[in-house]
NULO-658832 format. One record per residue: residue number from 0; residue in three letters; chain; x, y, z of N, C-alpha, C in turn. Coordinates in nm, 4 decimals, decimal comma. Layout:
BEGIN
  nr rest kette     n.px     n.py     n.pz    ca.px    ca.py    ca.pz     c.px     c.py     c.pz
 NUM  ALA     A        X        Y        Z        X        Y        Z        X        Y        Z
...
% end
This chain:
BEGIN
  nr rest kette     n.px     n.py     n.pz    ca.px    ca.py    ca.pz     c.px     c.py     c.pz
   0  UNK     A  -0,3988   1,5094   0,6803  -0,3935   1,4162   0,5697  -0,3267   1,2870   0,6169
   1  UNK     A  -0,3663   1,1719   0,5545  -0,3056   1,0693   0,5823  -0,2488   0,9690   0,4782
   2  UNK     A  -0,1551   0,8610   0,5043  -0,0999   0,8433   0,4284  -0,0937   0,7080   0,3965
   3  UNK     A  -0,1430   0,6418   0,2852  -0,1585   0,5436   0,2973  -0,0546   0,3982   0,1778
   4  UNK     A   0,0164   0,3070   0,2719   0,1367   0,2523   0,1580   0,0797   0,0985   0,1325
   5  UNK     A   0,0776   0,0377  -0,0090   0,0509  -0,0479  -0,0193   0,1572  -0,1113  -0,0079
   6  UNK     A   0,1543  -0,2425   0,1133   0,2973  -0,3177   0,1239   0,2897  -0,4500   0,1182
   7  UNK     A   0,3897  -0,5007   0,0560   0,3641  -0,6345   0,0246   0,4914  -0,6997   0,0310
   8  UNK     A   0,5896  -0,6701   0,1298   0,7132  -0,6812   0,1573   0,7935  -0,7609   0,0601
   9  UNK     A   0,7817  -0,6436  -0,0910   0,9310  -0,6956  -0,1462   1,0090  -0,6048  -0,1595
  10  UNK     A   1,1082  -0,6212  -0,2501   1,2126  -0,4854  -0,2443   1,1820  -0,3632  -0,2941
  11  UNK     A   1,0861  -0,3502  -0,3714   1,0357  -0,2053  -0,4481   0,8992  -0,1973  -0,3277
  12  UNK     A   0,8709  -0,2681  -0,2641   0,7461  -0,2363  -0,1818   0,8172  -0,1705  -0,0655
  13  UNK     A   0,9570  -0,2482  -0,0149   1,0225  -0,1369   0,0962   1,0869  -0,0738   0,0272
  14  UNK     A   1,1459   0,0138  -0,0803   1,1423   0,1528  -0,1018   1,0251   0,2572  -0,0966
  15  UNK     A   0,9300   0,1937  -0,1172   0,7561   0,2583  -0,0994   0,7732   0,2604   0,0525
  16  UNK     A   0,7814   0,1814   0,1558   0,8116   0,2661   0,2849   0,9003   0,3423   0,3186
  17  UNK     A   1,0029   0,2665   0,3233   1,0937   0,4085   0,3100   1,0450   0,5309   0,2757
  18  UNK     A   1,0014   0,5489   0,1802   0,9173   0,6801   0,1450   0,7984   0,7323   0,1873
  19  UNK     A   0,7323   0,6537   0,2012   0,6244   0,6978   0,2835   0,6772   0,7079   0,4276
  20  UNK     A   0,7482   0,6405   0,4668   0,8242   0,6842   0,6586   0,8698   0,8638   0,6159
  21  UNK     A   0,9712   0,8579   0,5360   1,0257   0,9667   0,5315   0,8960   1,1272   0,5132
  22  UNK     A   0,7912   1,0755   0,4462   0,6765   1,1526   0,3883   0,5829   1,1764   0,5212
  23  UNK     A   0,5467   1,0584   0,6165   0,4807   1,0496   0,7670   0,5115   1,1719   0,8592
  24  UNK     A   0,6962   1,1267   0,8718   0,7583   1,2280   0,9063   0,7830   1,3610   0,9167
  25  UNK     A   0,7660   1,3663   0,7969   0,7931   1,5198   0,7196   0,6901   1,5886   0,7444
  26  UNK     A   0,5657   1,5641   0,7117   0,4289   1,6100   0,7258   0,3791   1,5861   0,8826
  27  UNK     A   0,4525   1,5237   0,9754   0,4028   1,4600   1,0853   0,2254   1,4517   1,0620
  28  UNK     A   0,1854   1,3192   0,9672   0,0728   1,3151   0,9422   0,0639   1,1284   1,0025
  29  UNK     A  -0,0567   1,0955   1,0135  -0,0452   0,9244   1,0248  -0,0463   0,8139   0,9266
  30  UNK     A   0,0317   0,7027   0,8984   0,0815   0,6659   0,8137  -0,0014   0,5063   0,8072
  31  UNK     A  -0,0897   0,4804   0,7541  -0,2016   0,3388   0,7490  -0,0908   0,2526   0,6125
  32  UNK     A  -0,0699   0,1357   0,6779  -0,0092   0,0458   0,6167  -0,1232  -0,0445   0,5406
  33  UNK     A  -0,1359  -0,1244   0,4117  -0,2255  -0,1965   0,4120  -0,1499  -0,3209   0,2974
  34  UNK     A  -0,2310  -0,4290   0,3452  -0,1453  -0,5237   0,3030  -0,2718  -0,6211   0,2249
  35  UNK     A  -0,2530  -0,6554   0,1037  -0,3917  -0,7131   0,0102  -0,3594  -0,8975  -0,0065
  36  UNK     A  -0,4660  -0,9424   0,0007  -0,4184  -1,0890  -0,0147  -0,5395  -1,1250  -0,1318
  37  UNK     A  -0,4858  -1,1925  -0,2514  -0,5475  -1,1604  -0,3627  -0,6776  -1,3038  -0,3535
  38  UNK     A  -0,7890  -1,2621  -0,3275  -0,8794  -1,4028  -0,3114  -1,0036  -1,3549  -0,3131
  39  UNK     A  -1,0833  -1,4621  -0,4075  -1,2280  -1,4313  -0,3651  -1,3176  -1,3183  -0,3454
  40  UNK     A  -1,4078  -1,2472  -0,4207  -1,4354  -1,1471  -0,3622  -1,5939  -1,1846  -0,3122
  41  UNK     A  -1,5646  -1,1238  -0,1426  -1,6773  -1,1673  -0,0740  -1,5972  -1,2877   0,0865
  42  UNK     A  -1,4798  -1,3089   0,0346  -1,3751  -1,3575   0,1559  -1,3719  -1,2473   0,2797
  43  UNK     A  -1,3616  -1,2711   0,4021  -1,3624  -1,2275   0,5516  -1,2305  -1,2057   0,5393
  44  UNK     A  -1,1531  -1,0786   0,5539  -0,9700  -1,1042   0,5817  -0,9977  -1,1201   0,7595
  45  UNK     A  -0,8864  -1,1874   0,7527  -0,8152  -1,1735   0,9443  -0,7656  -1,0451   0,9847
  46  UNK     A  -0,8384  -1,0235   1,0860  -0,8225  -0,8926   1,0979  -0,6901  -0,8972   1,1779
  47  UNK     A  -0,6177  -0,9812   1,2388  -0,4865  -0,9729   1,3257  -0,3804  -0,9814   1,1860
  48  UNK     A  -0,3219  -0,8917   1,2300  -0,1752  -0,8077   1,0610  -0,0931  -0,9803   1,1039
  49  UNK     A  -0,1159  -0,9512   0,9291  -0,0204  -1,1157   0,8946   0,0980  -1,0898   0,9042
  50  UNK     A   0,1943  -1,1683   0,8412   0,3636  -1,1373   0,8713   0,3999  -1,0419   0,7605
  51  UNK     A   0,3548  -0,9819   0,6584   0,3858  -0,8998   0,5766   0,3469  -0,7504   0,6767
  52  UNK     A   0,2559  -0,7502   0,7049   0,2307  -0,6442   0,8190   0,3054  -0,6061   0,9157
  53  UNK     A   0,3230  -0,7373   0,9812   0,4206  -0,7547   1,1030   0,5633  -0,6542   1,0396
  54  UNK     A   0,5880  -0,7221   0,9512   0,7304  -0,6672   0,8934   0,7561  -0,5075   0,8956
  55  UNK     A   0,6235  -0,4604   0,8005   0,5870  -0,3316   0,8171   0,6244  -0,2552   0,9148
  56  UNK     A   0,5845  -0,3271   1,0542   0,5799  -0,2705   1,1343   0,6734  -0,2830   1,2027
  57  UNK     A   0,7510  -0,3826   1,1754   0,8617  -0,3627   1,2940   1,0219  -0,2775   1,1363
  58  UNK     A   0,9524  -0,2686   1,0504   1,0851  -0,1420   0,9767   1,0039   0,0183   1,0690
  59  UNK     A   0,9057   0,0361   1,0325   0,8668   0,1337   1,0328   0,9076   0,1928   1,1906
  60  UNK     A   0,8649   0,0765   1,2322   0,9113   0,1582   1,4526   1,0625   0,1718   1,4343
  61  UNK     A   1,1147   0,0280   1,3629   1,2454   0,1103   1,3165   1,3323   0,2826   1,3174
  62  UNK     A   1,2227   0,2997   1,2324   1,2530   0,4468   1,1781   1,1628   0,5342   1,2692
  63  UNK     A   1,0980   0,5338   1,4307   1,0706   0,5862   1,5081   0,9348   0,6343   1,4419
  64  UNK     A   0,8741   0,5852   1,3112   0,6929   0,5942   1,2758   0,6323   0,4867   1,3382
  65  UNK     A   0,5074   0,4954   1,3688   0,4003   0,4533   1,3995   0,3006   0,4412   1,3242
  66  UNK     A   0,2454   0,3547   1,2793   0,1650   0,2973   1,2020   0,0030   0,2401   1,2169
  67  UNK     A  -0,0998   0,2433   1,1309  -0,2795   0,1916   1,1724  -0,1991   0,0299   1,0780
  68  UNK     A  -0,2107  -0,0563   1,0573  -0,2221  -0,1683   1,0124  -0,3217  -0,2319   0,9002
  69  UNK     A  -0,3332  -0,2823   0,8398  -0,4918  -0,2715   0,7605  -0,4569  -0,3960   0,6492
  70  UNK     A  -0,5288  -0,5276   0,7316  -0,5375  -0,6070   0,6440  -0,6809  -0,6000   0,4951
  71  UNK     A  -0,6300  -0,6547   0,3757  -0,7548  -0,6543   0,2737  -0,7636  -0,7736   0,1970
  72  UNK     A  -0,8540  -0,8308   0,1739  -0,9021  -0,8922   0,0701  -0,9780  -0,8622  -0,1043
  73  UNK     A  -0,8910  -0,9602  -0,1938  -0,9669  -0,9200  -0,3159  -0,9151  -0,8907  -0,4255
  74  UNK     A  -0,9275  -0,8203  -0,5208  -0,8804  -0,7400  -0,6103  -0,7751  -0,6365  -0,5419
  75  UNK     A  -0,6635  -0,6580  -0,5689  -0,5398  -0,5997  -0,5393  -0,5672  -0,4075  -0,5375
  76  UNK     A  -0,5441  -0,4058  -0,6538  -0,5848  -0,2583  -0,6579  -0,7270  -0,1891  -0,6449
  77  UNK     A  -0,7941  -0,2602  -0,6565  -0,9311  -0,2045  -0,5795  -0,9204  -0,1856  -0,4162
  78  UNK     A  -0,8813  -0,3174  -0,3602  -0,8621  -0,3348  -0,2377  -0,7750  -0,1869  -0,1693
  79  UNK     A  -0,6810  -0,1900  -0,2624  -0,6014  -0,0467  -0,1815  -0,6484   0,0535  -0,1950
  80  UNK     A  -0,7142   0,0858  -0,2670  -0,8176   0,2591  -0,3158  -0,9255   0,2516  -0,2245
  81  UNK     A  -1,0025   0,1313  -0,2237  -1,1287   0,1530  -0,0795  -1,0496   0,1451   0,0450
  82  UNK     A  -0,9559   0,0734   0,0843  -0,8629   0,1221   0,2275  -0,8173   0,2919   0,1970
  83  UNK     A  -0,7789   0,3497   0,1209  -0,7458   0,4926   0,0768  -0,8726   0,5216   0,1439
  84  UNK     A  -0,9999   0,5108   0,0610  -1,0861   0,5824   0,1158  -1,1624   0,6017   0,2591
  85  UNK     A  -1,1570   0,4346   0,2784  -1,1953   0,3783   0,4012  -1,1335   0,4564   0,5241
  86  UNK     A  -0,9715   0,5099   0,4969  -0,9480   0,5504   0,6521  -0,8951   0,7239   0,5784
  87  UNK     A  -0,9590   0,7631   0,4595  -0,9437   0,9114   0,4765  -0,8131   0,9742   0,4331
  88  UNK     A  -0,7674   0,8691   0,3310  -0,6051   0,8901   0,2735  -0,6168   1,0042   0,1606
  89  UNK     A  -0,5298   1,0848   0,1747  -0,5102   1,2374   0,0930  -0,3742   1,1444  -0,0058
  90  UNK     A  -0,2973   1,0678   0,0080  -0,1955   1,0440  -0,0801  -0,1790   0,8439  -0,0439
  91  UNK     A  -0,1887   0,8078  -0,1767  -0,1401   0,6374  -0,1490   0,0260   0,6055  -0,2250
  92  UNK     A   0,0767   0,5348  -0,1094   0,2462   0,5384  -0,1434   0,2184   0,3944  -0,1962
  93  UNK     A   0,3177   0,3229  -0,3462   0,3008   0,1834  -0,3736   0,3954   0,1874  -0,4470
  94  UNK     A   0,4714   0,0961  -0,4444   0,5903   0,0686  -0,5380   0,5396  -0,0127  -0,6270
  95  UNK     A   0,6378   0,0109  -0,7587   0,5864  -0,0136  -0,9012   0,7541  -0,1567  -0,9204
  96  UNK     A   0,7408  -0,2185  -1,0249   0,8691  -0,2671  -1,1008   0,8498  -0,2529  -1,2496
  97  UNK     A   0,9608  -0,3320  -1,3350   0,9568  -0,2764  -1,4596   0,8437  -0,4061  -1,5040
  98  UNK     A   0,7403  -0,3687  -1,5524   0,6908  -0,4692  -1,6150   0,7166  -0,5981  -1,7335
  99  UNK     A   0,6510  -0,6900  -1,7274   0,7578  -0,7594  -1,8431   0,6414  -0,6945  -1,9722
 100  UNK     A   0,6553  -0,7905  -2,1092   0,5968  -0,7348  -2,1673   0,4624  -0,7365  -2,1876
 101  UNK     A   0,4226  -0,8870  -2,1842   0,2872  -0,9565  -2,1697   0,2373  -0,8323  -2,0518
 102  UNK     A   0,2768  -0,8623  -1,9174   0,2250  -0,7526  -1,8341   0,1415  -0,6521  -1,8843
 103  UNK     A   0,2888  -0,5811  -1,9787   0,2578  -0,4088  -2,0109   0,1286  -0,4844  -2,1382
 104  UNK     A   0,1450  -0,5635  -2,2289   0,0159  -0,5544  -2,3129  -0,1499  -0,5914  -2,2684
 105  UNK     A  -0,0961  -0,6346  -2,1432  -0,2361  -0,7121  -2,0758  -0,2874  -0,6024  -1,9500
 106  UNK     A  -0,1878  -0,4834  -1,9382  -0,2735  -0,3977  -1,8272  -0,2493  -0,4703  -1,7277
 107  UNK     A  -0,1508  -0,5333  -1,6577  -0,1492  -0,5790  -1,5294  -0,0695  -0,5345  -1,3954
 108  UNK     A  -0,0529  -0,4040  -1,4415   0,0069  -0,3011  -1,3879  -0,0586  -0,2644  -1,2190
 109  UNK     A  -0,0563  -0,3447  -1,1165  -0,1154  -0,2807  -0,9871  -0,1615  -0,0864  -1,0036
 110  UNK     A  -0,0099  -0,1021  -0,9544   0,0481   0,0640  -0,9607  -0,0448   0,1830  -1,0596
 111  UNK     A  -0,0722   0,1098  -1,1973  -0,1094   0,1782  -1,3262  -0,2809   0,2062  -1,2570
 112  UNK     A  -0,3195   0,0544  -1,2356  -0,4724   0,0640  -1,1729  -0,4970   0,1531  -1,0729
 113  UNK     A  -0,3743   0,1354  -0,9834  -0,3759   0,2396  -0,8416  -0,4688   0,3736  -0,8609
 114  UNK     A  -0,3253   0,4223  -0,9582  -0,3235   0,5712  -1,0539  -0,4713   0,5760  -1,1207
 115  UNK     A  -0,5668   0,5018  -1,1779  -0,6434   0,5255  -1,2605  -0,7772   0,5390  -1,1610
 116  UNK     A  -0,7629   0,4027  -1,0443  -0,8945   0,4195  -1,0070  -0,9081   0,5090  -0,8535
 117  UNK     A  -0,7983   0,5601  -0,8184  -0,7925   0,6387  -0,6430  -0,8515   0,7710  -0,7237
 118  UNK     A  -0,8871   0,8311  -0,5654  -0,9803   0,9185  -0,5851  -0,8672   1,0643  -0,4896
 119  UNK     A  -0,7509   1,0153  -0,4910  -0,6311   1,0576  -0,4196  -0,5426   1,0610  -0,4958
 120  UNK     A  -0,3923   1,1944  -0,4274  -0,3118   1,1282  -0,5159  -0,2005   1,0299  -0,5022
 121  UNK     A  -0,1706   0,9685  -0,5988  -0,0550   0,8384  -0,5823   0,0648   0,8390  -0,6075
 122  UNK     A   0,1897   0,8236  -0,5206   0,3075   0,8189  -0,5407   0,3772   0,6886  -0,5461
 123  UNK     A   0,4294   0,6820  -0,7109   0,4484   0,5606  -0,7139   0,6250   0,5447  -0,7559
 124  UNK     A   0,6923   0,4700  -0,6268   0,8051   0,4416  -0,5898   0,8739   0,3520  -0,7129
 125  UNK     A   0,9541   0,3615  -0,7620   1,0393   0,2606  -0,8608   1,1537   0,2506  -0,7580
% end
């Protein structure tokens, strides 16, 4: 199984590694980082890991994991469920925050979408 964390290097996104390192670990399974840049759908991403990636990766060697990298374009939470599927993810790690309220009445919940549209299951970090 593999494990896949949506990161977007803020502070509830590195508790989502953290957890997913600790989860990599535990399972000694491989741990696909993926990082979404919200634009256009039908945009080319760069396939060389931007600095949110970079970051990823240099906590994660940190903590002696090893990591696949995985830049995306698009719809945020779509984008992370076809990388889920794309590289064969059994569990997607993503940190959530408290929504404001507009948020919570407008459904703009990443995390909530995560949960509704993966075809996996999702652990979602507060």
């Amino acid at each position: 199984m593999k494990i896949l964390l949506a990161f977007n290097d803020t502070d509830v996104s590195n508790r989502a590694l953290d957890r997913a390192a600790q989860l990599a670990t535990l399972f000694e399974t491989k741990l696909v980082v993926a990082s979404v840049t919200p634009v256009a759908i039908g945009a080319v991403p760069d396939m060389t890991p931007g600095p949110e990636l970079q970051r990823a990766d240099a906590l994660l060697r940190a903590k002696g994991v090893e990591a696949e990298l995985v830049e995306a374009v698009g719809d945020i939470a779509l984008a992370i469920v076809e990388a889920a599927e794309r590289y064969g993810a059994g569990l997607i790690v993503i940190g959530t925050r408290e929504p404001s309220q507009v948020e919570r009445m407008l459904g703009h919940s990443v995390s909530e979408q995560v949960q509704r549209m993966a075809h996996c299951d999702v652990l979602i970090v507060h």
